[in-house]
N, C-alpha and C positions, 0 to 999 in steps of 0.2 A: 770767317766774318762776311756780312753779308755786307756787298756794297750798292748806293741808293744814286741815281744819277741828281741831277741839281733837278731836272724837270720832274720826277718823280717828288724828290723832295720838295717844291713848290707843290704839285696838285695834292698831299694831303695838304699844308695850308691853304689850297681854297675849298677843298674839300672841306677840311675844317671852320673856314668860314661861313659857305651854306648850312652846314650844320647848326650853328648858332643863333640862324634865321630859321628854322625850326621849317614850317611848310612856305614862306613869303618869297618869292620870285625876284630873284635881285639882277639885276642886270651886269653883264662884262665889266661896263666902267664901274658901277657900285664895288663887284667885290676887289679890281683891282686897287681901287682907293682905299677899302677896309683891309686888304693886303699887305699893301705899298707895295707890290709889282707892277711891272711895267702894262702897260691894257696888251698888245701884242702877244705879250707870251701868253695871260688870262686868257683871250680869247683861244690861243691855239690848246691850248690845257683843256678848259672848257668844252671844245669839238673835242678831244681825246675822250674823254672821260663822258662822253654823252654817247659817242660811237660806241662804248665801252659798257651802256646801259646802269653807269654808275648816279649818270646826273640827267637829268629831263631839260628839252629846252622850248621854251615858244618864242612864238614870232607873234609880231605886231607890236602897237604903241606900247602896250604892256607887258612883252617881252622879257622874258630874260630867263634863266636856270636856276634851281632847285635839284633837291638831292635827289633818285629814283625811288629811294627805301628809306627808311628807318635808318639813322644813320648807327645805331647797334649792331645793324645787320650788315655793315660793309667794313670790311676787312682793308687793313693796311696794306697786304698780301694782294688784293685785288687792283687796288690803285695804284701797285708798283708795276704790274703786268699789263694795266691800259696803257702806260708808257712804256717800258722797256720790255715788255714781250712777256712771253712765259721761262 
């Protein structure tokens, strides 16, 4: 059996979140409130998984992250190894 840490298990639901926003640019605090987690862990999830070339991020007034790809094209398998390794 395959086991999933809790930070893994949080970043597909925000994964899952930008997903749902299709290409729209949602910011830290948007998706943690579409969440309900805490913005801290969002934000540190969000630097994983952009380091990870899973998710895109900008700066400025209108900042915020969106998915990299197509979210058909990212595996659950992927998002577990932007947080716990390979």
């Amino acid at each position: 059996m395959l086991r999933v840490s809790r930070l893994a298990d949080y970043a597909s639901v925000v994964m899952a979140c930008l997903a749902r926003h299709g290409e729209a640019v949602l910011s830290a605090a948007q998706v943690a409130e579409e969440t309900r987690l805490e913005l801290p862990t969002v934000s540190k999830l969000l630097k994983q998984l952009a380091h990870a070339d899973l998710v895109e991020s900008f700066r400025g007034a209108a900042g915020g992250y969106r998915l990299a790809r197509a979210p058909n094209r990212i595996t659950l398998a992927e998002i577990v190894e932007a947080l716990d390794g390979p």
